[in-house]
Backbone as numpy.savetxt, mean C-alpha at the origin, in Angstrom:
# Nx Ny Nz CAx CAy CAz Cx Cy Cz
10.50 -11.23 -10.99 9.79 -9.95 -11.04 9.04 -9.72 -9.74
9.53 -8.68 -8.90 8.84 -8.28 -7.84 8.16 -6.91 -7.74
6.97 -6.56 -7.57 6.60 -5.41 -7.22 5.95 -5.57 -5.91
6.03 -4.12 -5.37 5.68 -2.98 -4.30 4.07 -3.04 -4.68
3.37 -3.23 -3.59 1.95 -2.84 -3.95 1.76 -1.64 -2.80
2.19 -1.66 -2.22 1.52 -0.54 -0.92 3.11 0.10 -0.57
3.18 1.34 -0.98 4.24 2.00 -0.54 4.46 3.44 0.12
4.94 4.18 1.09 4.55 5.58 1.16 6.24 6.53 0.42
6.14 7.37 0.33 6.75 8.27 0.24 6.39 9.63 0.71
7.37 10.64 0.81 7.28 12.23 1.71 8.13 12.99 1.59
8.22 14.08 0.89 9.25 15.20 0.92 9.11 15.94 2.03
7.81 15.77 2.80 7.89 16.09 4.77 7.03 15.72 5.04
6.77 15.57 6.36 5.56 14.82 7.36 5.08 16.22 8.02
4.26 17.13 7.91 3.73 18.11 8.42 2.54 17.68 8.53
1.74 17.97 9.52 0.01 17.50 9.70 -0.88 17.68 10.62
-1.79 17.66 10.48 -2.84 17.58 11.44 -3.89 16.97 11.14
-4.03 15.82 12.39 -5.35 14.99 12.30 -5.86 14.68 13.64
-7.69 15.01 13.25 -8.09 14.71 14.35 -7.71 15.68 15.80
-6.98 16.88 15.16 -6.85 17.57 15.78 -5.45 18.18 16.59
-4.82 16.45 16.29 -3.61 16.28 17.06 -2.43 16.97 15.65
-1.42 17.43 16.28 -0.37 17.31 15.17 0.88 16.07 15.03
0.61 15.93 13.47 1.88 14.82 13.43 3.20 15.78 12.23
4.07 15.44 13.22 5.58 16.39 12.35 6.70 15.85 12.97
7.64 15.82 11.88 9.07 15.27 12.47 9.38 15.83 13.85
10.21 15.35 14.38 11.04 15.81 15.75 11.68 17.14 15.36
12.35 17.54 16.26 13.34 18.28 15.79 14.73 18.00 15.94
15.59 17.97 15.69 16.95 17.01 15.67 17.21 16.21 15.46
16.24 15.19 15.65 15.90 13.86 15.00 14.82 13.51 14.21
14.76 13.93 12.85 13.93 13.59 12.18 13.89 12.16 11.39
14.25 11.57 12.08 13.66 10.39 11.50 12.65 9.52 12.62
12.48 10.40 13.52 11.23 10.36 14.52 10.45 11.91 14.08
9.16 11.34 14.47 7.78 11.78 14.18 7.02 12.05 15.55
6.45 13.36 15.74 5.35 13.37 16.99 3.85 12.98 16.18
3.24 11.54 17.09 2.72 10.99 15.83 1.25 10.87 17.72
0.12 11.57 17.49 -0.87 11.58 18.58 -0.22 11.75 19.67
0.49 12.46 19.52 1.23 12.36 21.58 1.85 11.89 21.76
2.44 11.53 20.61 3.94 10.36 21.39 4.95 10.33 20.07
6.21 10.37 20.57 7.69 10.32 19.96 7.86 8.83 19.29
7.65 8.48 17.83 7.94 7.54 17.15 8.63 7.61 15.97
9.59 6.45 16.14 10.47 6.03 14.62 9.67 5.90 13.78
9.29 6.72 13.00 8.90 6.74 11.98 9.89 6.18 10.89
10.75 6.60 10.65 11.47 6.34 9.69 12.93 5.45 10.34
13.66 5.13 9.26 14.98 4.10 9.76 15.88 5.44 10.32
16.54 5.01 11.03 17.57 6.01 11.89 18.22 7.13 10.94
18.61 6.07 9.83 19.92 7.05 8.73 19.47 7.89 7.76
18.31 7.99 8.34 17.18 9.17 7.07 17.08 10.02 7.87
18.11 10.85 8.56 18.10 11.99 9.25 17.49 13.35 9.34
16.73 13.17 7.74 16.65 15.02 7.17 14.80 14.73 7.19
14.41 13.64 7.39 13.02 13.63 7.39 12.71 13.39 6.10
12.99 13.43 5.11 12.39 13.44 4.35 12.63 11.67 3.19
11.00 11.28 2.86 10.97 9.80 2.98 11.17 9.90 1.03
12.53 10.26 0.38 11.94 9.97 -0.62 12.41 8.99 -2.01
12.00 9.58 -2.97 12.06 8.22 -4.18 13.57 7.80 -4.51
13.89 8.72 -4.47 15.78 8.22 -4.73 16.36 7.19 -3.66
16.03 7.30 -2.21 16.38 6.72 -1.03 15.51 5.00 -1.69
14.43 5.20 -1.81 13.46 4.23 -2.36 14.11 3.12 -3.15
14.13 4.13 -4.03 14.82 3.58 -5.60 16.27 2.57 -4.99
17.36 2.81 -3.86 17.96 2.88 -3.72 17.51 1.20 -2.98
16.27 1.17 -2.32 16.44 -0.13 -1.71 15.60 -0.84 -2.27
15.13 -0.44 -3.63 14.26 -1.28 -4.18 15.19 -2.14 -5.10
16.28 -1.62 -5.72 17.50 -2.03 -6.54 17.71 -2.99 -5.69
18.16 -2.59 -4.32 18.92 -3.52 -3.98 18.48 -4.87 -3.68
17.12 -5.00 -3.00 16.42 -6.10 -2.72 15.56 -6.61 -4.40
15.80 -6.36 -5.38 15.64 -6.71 -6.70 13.54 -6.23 -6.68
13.60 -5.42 -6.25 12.31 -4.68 -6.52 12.28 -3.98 -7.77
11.43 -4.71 -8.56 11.36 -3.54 -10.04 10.61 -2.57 -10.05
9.05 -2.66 -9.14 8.44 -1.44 -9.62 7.41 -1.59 -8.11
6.87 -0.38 -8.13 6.24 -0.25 -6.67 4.93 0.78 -7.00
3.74 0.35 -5.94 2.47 1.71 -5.70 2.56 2.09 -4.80
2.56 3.87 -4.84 2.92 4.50 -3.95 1.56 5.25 -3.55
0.90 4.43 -2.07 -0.30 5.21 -1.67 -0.34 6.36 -0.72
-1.24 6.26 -0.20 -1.13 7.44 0.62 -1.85 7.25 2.09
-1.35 8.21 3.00 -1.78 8.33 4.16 -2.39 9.91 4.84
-3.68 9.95 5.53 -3.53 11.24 6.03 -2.46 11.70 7.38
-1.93 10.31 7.68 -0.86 10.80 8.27 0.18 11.51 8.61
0.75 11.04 6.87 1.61 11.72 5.99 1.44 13.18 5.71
0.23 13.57 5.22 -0.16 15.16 4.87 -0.45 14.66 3.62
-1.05 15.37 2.60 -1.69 15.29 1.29 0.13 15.21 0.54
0.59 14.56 -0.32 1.86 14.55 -0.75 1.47 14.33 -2.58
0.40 15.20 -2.81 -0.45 15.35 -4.10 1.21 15.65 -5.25
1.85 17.09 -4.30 2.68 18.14 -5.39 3.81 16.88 -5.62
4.57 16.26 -4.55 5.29 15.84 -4.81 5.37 14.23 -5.42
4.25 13.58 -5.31 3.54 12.37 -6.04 3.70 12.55 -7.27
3.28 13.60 -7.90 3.36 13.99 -9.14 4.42 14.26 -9.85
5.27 15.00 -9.07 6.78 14.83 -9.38 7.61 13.83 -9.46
7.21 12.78 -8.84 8.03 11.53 -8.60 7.04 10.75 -10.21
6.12 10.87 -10.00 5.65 9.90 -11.21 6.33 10.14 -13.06
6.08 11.65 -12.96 6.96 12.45 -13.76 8.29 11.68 -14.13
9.04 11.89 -12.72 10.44 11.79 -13.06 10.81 9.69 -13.61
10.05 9.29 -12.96 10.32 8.00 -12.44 8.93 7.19 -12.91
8.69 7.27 -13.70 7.35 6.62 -14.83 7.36 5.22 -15.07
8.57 4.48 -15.22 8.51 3.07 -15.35 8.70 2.29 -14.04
8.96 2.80 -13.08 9.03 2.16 -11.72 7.87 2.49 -10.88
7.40 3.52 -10.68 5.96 3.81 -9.80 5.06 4.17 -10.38
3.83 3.68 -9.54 2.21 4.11 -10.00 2.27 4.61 -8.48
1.94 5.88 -9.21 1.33 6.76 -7.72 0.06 7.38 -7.77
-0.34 6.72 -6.31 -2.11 7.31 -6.32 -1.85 8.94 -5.88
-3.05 9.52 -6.61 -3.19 10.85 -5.32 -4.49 10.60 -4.85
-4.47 11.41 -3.34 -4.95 11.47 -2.10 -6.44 12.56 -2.55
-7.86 12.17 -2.55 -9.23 13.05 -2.81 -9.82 12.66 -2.14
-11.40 13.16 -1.37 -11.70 13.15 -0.81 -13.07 13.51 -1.31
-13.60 13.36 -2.78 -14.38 13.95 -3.04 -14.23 14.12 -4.79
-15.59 14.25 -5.39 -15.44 14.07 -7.04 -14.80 15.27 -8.22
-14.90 16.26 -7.13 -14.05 17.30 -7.45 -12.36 17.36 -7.43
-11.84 16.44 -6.26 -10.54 16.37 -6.00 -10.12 15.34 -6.52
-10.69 14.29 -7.28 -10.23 12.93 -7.91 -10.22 13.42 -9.25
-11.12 14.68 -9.82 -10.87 15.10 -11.23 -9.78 15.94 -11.06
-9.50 16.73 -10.26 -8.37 17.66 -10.18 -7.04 16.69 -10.46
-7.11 15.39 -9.49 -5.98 14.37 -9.28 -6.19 13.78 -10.76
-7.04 13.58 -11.64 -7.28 12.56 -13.03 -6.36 14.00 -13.85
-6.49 15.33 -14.00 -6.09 16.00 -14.35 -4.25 16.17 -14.62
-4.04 15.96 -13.31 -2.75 15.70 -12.87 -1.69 14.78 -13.07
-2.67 13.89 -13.83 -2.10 12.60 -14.22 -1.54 11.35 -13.17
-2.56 11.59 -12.16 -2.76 10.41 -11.28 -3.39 9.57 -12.19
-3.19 8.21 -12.09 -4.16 6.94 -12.48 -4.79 6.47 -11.50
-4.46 6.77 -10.43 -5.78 6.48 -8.97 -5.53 7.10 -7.60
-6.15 6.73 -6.55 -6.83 7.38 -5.39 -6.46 6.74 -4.70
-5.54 7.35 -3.71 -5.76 6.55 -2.02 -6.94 6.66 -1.20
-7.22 6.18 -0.74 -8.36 6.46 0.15 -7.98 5.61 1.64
-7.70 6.36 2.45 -7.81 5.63 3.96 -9.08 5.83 4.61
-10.17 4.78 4.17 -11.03 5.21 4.58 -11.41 4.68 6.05
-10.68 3.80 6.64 -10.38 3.74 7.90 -10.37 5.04 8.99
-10.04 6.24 8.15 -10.31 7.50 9.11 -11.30 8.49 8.76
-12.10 8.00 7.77 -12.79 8.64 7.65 -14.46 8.98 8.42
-14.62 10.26 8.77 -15.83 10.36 9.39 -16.66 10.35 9.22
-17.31 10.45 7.95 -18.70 10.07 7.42 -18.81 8.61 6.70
-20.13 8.25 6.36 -20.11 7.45 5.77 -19.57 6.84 4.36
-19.06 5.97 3.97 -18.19 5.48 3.05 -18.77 5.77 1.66
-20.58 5.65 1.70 -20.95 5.98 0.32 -21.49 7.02 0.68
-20.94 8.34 0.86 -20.98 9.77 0.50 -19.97 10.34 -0.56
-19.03 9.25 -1.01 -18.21 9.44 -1.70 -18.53 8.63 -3.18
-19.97 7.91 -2.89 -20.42 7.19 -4.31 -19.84 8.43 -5.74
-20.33 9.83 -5.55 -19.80 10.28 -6.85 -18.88 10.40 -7.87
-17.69 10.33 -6.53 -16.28 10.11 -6.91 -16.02 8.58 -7.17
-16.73 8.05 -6.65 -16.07 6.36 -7.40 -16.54 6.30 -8.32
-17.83 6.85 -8.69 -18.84 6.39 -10.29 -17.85 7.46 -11.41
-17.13 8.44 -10.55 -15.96 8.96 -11.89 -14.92 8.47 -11.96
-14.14 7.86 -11.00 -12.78 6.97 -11.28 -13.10 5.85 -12.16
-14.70 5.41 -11.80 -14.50 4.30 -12.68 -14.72 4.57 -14.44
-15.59 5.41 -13.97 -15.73 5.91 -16.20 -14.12 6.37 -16.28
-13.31 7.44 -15.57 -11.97 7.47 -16.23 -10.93 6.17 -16.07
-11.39 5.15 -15.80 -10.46 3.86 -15.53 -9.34 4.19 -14.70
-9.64 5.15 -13.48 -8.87 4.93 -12.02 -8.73 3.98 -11.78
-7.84 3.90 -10.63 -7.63 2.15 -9.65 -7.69 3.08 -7.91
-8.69 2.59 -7.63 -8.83 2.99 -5.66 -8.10 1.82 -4.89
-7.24 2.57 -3.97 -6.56 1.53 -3.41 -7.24 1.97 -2.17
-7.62 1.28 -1.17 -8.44 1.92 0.07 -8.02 0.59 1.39
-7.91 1.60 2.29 -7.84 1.17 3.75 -9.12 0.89 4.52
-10.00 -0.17 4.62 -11.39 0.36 5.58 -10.48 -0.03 7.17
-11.55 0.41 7.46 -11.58 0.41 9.26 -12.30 -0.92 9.69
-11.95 -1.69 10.46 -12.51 -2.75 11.31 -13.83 -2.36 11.71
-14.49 -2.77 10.95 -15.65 -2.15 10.78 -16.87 -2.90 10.38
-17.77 -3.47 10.54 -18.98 -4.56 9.11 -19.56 -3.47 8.50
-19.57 -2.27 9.04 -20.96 -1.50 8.51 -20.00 -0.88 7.03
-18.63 -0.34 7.53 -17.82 0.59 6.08 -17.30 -0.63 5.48
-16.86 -2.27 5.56 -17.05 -3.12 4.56 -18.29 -3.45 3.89
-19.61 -3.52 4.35 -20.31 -3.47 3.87 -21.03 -2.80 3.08
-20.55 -1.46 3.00 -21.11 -0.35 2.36 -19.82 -0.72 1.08
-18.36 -0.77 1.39 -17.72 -1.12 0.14 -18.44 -2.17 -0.82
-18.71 -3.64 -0.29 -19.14 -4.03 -0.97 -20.36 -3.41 -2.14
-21.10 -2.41 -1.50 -21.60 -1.85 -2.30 -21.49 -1.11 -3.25
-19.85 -0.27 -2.93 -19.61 0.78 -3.89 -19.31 -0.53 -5.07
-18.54 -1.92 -4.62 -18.18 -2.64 -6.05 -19.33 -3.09 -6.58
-20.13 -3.10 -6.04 -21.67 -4.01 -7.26 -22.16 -2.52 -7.78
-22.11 -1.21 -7.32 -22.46 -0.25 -8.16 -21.76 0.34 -9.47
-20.18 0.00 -9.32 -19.29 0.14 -9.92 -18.09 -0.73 -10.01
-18.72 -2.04 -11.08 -18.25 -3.41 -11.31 -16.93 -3.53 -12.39
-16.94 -1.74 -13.15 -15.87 -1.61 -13.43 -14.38 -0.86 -12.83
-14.82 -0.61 -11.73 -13.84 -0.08 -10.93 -12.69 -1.01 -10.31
-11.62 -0.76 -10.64 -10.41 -1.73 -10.07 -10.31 -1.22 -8.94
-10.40 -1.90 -7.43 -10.07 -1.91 -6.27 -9.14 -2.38 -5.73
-8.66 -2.02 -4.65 -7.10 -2.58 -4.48 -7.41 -2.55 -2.93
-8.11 -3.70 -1.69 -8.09 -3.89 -0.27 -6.73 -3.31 0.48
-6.53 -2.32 1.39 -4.96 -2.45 1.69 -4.72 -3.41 2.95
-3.56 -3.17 3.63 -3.74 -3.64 4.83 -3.84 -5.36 4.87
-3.84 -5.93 4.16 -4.28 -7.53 4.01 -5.86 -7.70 4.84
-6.66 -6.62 4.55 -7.75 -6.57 5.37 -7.99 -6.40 6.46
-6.71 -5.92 7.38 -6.54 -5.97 8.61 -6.30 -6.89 9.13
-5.49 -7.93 8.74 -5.55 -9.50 8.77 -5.61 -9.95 10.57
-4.90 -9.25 11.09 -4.87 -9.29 12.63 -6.73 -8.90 13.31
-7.58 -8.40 12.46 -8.52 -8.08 13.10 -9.81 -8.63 12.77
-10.86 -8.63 13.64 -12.74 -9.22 13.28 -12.84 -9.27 11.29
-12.86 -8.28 11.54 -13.49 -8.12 9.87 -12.01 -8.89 8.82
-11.74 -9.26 9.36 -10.69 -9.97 8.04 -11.10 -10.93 6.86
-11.50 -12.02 6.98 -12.39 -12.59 6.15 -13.14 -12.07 5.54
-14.26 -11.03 6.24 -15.15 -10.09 5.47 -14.65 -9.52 4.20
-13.44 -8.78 4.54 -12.87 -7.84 3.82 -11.90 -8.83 2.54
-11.48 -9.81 3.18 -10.92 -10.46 1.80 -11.95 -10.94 0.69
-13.26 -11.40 1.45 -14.56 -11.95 0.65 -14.78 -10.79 -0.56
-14.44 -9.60 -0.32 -14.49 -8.38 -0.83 -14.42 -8.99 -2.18
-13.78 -9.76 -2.49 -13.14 -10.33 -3.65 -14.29 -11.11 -4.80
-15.07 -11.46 -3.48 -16.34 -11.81 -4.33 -17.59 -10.92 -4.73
-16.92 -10.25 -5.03 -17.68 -9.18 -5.18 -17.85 -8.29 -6.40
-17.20 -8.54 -7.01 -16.86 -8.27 -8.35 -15.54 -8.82 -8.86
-15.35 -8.56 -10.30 -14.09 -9.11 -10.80 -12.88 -8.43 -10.66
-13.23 -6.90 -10.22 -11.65 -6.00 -10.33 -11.51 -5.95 -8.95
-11.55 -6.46 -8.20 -11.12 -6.21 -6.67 -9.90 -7.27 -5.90
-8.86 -6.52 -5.79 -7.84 -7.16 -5.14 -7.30 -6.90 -4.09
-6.79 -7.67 -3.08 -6.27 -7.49 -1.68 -4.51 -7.59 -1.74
-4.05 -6.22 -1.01 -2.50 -6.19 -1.02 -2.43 -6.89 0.37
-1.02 -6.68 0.52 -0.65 -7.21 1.94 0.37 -6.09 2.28
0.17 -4.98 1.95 1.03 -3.89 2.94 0.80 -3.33 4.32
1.74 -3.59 5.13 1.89 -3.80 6.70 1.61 -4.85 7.11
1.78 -5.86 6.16 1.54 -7.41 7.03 2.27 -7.72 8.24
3.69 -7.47 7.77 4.51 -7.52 8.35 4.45 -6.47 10.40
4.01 -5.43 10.33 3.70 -4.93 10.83 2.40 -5.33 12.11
1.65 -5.86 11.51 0.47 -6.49 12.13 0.57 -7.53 12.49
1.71 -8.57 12.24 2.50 -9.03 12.69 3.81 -9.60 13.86
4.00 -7.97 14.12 4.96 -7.58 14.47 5.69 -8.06 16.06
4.42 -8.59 16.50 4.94 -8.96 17.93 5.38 -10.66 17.48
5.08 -11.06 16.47 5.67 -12.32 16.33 6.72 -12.73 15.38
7.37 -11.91 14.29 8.29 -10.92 14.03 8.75 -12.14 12.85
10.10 -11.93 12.42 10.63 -12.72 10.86 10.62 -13.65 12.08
10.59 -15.38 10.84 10.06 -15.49 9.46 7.78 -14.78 9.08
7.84 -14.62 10.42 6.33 -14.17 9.77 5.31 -15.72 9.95
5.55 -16.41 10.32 4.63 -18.07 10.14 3.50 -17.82 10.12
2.53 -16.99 10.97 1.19 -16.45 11.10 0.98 -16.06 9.73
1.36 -14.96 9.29 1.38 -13.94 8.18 1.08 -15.18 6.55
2.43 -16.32 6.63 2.00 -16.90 5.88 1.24 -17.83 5.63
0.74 -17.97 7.42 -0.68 -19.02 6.92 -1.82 -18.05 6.87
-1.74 -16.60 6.84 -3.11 -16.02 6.43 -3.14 -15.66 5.13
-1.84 -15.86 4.40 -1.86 -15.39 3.11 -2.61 -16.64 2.71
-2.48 -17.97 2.70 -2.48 -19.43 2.36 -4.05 -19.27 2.59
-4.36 -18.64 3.97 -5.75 -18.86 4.02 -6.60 -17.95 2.87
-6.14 -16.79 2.41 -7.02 -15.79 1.74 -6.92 -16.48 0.26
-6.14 -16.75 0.24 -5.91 -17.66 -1.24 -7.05 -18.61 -1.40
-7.06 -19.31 -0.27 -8.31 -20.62 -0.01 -9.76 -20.48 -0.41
-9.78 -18.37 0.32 -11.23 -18.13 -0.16 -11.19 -17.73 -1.64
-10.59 -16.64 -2.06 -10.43 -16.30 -3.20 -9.99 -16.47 -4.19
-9.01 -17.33 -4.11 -7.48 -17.71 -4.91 -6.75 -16.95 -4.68
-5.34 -17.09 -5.12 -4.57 -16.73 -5.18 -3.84 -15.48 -6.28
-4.79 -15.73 -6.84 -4.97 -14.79 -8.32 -5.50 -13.40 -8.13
-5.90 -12.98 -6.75 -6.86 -11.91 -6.10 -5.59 -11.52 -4.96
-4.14 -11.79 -4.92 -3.71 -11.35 -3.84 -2.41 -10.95 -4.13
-1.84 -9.74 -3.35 -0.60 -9.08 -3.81 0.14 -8.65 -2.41
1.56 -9.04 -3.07 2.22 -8.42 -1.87 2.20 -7.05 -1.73
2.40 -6.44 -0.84 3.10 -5.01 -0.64 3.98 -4.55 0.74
4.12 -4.08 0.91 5.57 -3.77 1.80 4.75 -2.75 3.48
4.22 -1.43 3.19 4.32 -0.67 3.82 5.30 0.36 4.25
6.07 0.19 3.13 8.22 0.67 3.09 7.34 2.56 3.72
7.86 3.15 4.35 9.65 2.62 4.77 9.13 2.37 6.11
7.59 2.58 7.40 7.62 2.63 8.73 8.05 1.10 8.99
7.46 0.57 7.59 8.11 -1.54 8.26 9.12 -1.18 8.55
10.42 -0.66 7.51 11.94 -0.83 7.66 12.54 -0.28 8.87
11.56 -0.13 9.79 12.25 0.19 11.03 12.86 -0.68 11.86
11.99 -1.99 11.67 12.06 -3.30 12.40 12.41 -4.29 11.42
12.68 -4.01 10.91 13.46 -5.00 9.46 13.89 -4.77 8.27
14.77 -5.22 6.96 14.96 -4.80 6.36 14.22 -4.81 4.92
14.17 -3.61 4.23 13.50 -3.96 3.24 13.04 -5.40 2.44
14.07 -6.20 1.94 14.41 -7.37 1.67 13.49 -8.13 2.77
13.25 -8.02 3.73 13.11 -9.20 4.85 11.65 -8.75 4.71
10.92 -7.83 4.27 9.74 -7.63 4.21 9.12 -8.45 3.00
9.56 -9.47 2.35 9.08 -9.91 1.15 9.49 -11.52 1.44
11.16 -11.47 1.65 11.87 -12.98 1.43 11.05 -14.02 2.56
10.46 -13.39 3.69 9.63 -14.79 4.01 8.85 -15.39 3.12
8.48 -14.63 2.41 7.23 -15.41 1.53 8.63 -16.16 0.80
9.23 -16.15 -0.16 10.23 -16.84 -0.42 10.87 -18.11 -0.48
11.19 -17.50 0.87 12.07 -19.22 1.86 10.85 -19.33 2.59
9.38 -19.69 2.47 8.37 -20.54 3.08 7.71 -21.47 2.10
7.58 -22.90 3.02 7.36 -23.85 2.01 5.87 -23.84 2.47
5.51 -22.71 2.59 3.35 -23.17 2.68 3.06 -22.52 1.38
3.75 -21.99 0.21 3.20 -21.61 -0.95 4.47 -22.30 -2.34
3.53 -22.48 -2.89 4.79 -23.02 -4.03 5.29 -22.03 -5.02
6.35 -22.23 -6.11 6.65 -21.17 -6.63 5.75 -20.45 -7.39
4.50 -20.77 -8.38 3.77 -20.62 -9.02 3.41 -19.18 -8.37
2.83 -20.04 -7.32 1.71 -18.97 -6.49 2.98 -18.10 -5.85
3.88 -17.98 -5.69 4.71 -17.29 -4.87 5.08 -16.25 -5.82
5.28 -16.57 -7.13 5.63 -15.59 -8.84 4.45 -14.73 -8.72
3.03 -15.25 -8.47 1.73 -14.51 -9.03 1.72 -13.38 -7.52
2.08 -13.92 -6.08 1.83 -13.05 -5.25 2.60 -11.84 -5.24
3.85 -12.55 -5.48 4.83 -11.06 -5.12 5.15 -10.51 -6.42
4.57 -10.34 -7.49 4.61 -9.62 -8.82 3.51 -9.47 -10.15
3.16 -10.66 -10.36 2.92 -10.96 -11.72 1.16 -10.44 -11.53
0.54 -10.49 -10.68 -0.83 -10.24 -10.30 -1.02 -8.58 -10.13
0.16 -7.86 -9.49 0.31 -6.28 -9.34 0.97 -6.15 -11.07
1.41 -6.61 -11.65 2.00 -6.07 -12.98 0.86 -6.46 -13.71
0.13 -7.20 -14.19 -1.28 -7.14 -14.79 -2.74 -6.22 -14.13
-2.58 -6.00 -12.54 -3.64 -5.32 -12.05 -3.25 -4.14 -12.63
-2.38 -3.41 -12.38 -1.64 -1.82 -12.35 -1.44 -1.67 -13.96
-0.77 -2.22 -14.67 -0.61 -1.96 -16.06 0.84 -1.75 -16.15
2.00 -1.96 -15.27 3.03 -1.79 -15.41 3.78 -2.49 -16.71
4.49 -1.56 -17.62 5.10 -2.21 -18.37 6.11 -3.15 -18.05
7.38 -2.69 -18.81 8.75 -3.07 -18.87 9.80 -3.19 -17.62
10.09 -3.82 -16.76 10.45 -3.72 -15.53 12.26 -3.78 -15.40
13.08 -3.07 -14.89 14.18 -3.21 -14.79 14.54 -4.59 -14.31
15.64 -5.79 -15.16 16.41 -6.39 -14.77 17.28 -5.84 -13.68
17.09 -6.61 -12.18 17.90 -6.34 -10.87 18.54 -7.34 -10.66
20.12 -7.44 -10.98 20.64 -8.73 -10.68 21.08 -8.73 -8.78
21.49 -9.95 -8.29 21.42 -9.67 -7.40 22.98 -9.77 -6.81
23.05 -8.59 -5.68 24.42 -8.18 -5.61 25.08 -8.82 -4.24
25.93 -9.17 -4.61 26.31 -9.69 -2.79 26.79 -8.77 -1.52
26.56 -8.51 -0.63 26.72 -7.81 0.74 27.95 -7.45 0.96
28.73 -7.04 1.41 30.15 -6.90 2.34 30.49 -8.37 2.71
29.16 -8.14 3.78 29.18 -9.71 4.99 29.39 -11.11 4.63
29.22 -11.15 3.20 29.16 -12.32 2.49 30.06 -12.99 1.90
């Protein structure tokens, strides 16, 4: 049993942040004008721009992925209409957050039949507890906040606060804490901090990236976050699809796998069994596994 903890999806990349615009190319949309500069956003053969659940579905089968969380980015653009549609259609395979910014837009999203909130609060410009209202309502409606901070002590430290104010709120660290950066430890400690707070590892791989598969770094920081917290506090996730640019879906998970710094136990609880008890996922599709052409 494998699940997706950190995933994006997009029926288009239209945007503006910070002033700059981010939007597909033109002719080549599976590049993005992303701050001033021409990037693969997406894998080459997704030509039409658009990042979505069927294409998903398509490589989650194949790499024996049963079920996935699909967060969000302001990168992306608010992808509220079509989140909702995908959860709709596709109910036993994804938990999809929607994207608020505020206690008004997390009831609109509870309305909608989101079960939780992205929050990148890594870009955000004010302070982290200006948004105390909206967490003290996710947590009475039993939301799950999955949140990005910024390399930061002052916006981890203020998280830690939103969890001792709201000890029933399920949290979800993204990013593996930024594992490449200062505040990493900080942000996994997060964990001690209450009982519902858990750390994914989506874009590990990514943060990573200059030292590339099998990942060896990656899995001695997983080994290390385990050390502080256990192992019982930590989940894989992918970052699908900007990882799959530089690797393949599959290859975003199987290091943990074929590495002998975690045993199977802990290797069952990271890459599934810890996101299927955090999230509430039921019944998960049997994915047998199929052999290649090449093989």
């Amino acid at each position: 049993m494998i699940i997706d903890a950190h995933a994006h999806l997009w029926q288009s990349q239209d945007t503006t942040v910070e002033g700059q615009k981010i939007c597909q190319m033109e002719g080549n949309k599976s590049r993005s004008l992303f701050f001033g500069e021409e990037r693969q956003m997406l894998p080459p053969f997704m030509i039409d721009g658009k990042n979505t659940a069927e294409v998903f579905l398509s490589n989650m089968d194949y790499a024996q992925v049963g079920g996935a969380v699909v967060v969000q980015e302001v990168i992306d653009g608010n992808q509220n209409d079509y989140l909702e549609n995908v959860q709709t259609t596709y109910p036993d395979r994804f938990f999809c957050m929607g994207m608020a910014f505020s206690k008004a837009e997390a009831e609109r999203c509870h309305a909608r039949g989101f079960r939780g909130i992205a929050l990148p609060a890594h870009r955000l410009k004010e302070p982290l507890l200006s948004l105390m209202p909206m967490f003290c309502y996710m947590e009475e409606k039993g939301m799950i906040l999955s949140v990005c901070l910024a390399d930061d002590e002052k916006q981890v430290s203020e998280m830690a606060e939103v969890i001792q104010s709201c000890p029933k709120l399920k949290v979800a660290i993204g990013h593996f804490g930024f594992v490449t950066m200062p505040t990493f430890r900080q942000q996994i400690l997060l964990c001690r901090e209450g009982d519902n707070v858990m750390v994914e590892s989506g874009g590990i791989t990514w943060l990573y990236n200059s030292e590339f598969y099998p990942f060896p770094s990656a899995v001695r920081s997983i080994r290390e976050a385990a050390e502080l917290v256990g192992m019982d506090r930590l989940m894989w996730g992918s970052d699908y699809p900007r990882t799959i640019t530089a690797i393949t879906y599959r290859m975003s998970y199987d290091f943990i796998t074929k590495s002998d710094e975690l045993n199977e136990e802990e290797k069952e609880m990271f890459l599934g069994a810890n996101a299927k008890a955090f999230y509430g996922f039921g019944t998960l599709p049997h994915l047998p596994y199929i052999k290649n052409m090449s093989e």
